[in-house]
N, C-alpha and C positions, 0 to 999 in steps of 0.2 A: 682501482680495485672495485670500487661501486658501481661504475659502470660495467664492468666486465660482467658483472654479478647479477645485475641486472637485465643485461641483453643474454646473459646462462640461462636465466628461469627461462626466458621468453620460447631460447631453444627449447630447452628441453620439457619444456610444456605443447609447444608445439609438435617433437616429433612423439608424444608420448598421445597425440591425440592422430597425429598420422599416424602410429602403429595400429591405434583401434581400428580408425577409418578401412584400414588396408587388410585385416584382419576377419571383418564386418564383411567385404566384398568378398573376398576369399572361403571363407561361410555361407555368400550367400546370403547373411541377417538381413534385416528390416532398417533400414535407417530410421537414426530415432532423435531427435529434438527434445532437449529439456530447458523448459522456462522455471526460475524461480518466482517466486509469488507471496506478497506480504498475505500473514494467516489473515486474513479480512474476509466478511461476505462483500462487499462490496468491489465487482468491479467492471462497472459497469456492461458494456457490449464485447467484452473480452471474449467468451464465447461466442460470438458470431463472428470474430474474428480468427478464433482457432479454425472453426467449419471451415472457411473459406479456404486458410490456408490448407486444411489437409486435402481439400474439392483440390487445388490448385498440383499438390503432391500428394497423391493417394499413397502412395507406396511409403511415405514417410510416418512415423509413431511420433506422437506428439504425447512427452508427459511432461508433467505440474509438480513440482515438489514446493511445501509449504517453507517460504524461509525470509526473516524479516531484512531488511537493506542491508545492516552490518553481517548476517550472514550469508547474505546473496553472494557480494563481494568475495569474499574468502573461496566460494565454491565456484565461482568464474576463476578465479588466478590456480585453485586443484581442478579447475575441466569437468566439474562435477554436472554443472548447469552449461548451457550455451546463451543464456539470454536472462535475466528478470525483469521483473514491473516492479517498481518501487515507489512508494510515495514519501521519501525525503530528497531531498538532494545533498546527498552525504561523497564529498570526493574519495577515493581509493587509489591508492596506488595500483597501476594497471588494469582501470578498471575505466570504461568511457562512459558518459552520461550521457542521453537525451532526453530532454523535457519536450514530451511529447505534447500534452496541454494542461492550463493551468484548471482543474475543475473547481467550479463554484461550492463553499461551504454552505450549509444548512442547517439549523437548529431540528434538535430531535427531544421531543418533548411527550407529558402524560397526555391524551387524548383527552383530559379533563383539567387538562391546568390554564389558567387565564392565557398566558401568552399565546396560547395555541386556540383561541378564538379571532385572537385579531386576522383582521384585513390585511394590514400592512403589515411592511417586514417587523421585525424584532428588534430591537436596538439592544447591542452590545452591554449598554450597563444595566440593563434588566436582568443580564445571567449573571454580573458579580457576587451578587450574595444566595443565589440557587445554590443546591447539593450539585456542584460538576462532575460529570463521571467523565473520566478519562482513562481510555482503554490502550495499557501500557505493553509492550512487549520489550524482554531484555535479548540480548542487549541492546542498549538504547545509542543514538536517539532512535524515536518513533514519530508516527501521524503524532501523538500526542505532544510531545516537541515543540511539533511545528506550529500546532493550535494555537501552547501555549504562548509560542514567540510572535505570532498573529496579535493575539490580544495583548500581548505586553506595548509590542508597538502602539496600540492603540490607545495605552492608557489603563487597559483592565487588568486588574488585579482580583486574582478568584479570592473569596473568602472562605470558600467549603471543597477543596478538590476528593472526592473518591474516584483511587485508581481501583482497576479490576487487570484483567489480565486479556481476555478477550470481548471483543464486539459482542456476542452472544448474551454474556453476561451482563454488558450496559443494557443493551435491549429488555431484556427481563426486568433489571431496576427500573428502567423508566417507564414503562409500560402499568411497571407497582408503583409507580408515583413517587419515589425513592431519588428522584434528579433528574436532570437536564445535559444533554452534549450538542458537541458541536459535529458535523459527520459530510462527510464527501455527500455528495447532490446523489449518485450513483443510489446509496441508500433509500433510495423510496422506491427503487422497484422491487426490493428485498418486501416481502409478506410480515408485517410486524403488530398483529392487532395491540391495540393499547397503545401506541405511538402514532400518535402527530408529528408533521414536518413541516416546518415555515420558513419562507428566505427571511435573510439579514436586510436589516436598512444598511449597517456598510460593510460593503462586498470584501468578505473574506476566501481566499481563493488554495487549494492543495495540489503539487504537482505530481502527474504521471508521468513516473522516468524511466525509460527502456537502457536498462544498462547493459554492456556488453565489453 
């Protein structure tokens, strides 16, 4: 019975995405491609990666709806999305991963705060007892999640976390001198006066997952 049930959605998911398909030509429409995408600024050369692809398929629409891993998933298995970018690696039933690459973390700190003079990287137990901003999206898990299970491994236990809800918002605090995060490498070509960016002395690293 679970099986059956299972190979039923697959049908009828598929012929419910052949009917648009067949639909769209019959019309005449614009084919059109939808990626999901965690609400982040951060991502890195993903636009010059869309250009390409649409130079490659002009006739094709390429849109972007904002939607975190655990909603990604949900909207691949209703046919809503054809593809996301995600930065956990969260399993789904019917739902396939690639970890594309693993990108380097970065401290994101006040343009005026001691850490963010040094030379050399940062060492991990210097951010324990900072104000950590951690920007949470539910449902969870998140990047933050992941952060947090980075430094756990490691030993570090935060003393101060503030969650916020989006990136935008940490930016703002730390910029006002209000905390410290930890942020994909990708973030420094984000415009952010009032923040500094410094590597780690040990390399903590975030995946980029092309789910489908």
């Amino acid at each position: 019975g679970t099986l059956l049930y299972q190979q039923a959605l697959h049908i009828l998911q598929s012929t419910d995405q052949l009917v648009t398909s067949m639909r769209r030509l019959v019309n005449n429409e614009q084919p059109m491609f939808t990626f999901g995408m965690v609400p982040t600024n951060f991502h890195g050369d993903f636009a010059t990666i869309i250009r390409r692809y649409r130079q490659a398929l002009p006739r094709l629409e390429v849109r972007i709806l904002e939607m975190n891993s655990v909603q990604q998933a949900a909207a691949l298995r209703e046919g809503r999305i054809n593809a996301g970018i995600s930065r956990v690696e969260l399993a789904a039933e019917g739902v396939t991963r690639i970890v594309l690459r693993h990108e380097p973390m970065i401290v994101a700190l006040p343009f005026d705060h001691p850490l963010a003079m040094l030379e050399e990287g940062v060492q991990l137990s210097a951010l324990k007892d900072e104000p950590f901003l951690l920007y949470t999206s539910d449902p969870r898990p998140s990047l933050a999640d992941h952060v947090l299970g980075q430094l756990k491994e490691r030993g570090i236990a935060l003393s101060n976390m503030i969650e916020v809800d989006q990136y935008d918002t940490a930016l703002i605090l730390i910029a006002s001198g209000c905390g410290v995060s930890i942020v994909p490498a990708a973030a420094r070509l984000l415009a952010a006066p009032g923040v500094a960016y410094r590597q780690l002395a040990e390399p903590i690293t975030g995946p980029i997952v092309l789910c489908h």
